[in-house]
C-alpha positions as CSV (number, residue, x, y, z in Angstrom):
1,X,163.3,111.2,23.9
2,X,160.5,110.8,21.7
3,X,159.1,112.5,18.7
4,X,156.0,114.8,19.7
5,X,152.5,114.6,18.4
6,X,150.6,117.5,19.1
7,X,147.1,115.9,20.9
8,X,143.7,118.1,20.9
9,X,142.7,117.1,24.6
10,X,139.3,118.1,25.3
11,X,137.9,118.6,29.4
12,X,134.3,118.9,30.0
13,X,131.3,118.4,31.6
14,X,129.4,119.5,34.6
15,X,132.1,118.8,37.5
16,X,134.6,120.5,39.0
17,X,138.2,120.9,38.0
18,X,138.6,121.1,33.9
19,X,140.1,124.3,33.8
20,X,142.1,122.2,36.8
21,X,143.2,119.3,34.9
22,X,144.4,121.5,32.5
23,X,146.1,123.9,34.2
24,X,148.0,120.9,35.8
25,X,148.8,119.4,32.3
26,X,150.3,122.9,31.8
27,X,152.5,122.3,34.8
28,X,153.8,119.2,34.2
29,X,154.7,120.6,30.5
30,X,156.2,123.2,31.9
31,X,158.4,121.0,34.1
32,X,159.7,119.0,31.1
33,X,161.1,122.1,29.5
34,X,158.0,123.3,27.2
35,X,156.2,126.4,26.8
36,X,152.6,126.6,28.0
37,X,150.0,129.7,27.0
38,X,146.7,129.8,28.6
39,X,144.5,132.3,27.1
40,X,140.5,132.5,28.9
41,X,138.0,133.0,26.6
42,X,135.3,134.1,29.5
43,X,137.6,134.4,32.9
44,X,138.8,138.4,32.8
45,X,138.7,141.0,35.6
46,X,139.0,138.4,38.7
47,X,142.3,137.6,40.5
48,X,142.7,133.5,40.1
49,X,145.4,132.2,42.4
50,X,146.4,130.6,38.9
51,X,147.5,133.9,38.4
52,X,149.6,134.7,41.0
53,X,151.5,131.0,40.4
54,X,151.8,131.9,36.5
55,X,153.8,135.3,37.6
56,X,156.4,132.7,39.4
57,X,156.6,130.2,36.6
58,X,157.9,133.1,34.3
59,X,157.8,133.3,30.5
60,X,157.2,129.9,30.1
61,X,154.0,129.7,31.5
62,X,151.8,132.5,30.6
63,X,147.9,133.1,31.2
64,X,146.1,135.7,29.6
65,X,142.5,136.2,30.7
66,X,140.5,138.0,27.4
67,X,136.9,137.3,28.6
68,X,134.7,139.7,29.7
69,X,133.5,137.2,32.8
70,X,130.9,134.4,32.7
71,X,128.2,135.1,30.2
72,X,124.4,135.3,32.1
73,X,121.7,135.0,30.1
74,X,121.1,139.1,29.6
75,X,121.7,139.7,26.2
76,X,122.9,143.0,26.8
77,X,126.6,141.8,27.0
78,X,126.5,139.8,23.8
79,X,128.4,142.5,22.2
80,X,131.3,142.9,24.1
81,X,131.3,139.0,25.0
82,X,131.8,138.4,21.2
83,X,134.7,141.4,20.5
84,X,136.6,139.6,23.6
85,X,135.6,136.1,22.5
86,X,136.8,136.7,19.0
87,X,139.7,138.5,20.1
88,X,141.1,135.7,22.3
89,X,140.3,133.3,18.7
90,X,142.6,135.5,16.8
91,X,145.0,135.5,19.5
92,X,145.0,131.1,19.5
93,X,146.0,131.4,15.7
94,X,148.1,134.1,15.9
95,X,150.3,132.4,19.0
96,X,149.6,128.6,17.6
97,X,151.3,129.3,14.1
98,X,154.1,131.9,16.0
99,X,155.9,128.8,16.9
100,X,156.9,130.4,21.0
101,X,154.6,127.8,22.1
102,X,154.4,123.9,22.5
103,X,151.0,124.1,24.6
104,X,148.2,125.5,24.3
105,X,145.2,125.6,26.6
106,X,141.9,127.5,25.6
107,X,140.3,127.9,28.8
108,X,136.6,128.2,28.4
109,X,136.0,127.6,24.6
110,X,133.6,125.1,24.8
111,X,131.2,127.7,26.4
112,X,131.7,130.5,23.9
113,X,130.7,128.1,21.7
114,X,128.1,126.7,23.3
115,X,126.5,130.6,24.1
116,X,127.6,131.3,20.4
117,X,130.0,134.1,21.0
118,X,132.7,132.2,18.9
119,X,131.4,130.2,15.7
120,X,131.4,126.3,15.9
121,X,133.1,125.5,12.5
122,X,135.6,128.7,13.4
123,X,137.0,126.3,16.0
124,X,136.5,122.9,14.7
125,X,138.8,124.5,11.7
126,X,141.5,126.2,13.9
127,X,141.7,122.8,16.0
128,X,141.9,121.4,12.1
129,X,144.8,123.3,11.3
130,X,146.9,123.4,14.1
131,X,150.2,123.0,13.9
132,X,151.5,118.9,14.4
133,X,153.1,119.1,17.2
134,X,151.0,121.8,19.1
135,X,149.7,119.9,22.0
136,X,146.1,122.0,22.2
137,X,143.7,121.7,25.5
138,X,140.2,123.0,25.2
139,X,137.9,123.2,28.5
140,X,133.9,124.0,29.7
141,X,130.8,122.4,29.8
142,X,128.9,121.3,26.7
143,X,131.4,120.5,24.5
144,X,130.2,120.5,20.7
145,X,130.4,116.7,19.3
146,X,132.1,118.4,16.3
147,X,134.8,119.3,18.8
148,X,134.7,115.6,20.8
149,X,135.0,113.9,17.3
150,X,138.3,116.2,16.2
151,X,140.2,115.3,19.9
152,X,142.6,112.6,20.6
153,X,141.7,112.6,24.5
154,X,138.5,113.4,26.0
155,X,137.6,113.3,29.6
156,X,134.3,113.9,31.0
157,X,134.2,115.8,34.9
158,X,130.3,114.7,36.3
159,X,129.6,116.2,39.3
160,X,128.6,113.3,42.1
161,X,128.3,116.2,44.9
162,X,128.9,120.1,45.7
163,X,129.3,121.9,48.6
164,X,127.8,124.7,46.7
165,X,124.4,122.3,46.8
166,X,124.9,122.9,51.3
167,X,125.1,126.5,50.9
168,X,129.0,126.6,50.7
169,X,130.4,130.0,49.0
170,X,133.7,129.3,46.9
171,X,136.6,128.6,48.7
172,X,140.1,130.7,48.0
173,X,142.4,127.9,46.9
174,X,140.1,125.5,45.4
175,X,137.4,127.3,43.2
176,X,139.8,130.6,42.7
């Protein structure tokens, strides 16, 4: 077995599939005996089939949607979309320094930082003083170079082609 080092893993871009890639790092962690919690910093109110698999994984494998849904550009919702955004923030510390978990995926964080309903350097300094062998995932679009600089992996999805661009609606099973 070998000793763990906690990795900041950052997933963006403008393809399909980060919240994907990390939900499947989750699994295979999850399969090796650890203890993944996802917490979704804009996803709340909608029934994900990632749900419905999370219930069935048990304790081990929890999700926790604290957004208030995707953020449009009326400002209307700023409000609340900050409470939630700096609700789920609090939760991160709160769960990272509890010891209960060895993963930790922040769904979404890259865009409540990018729409500025979490603080940059409130981030950059959580991800700066997360436990050392915490293995931390942060997803969305736009990720802040303060945020590519502090991870040990970063991947990139670039959308090539979208059946949304033929009219397509999102399927059950691949987009939810």
């Amino acid at each position: 077995m070998c000793e763990t080092q906690g990795l900041v893993i950052v997933n963006t871009g403008n393809g399909k599939g980060k919240t994907t890639a990390a939900l499947g790092i989750g699994m295979r962690a999850w399969g090796q005996g650890m203890r993944v919690l996802i917490l979704q910093f804009i996803k709340g109110h909608w029934k994900y089939g990632e749900l419905n698999t999370a219930e069935q994984l048990g304790p081990r494998f929890v999700i926790r949607q604290m957004g208030e849904g995707f953020v449009s550009g009326s400002k209307a919702k700023t409000g609340e979309h900050q409470r939630c955004a700096q609700q789920a923030l609090s939760a991160a510390k709160e769960e990272a320094d509890s010891g209960k978990w060895d993963m930790l995926i922040l769904d979404e964080i890259n865009y409540a930082v990018k729409f500025g309903i979490v603080p940059l350097q409130a981030v950059v300094e959580f991800v700066s003083d997360k436990p050392e062998n915490l293995h931390l995932i942060l997803t969305g679009r736009d990720a802040d170079p303060k945020l590519l600089e502090a991870a040990d992996l970063v991947t990139e999805m670039c959308e090539i082609k979208h059946p949304y661009k033929k009219g397509i609606k999102a399927q059950r099973g691949i987009e939810f």
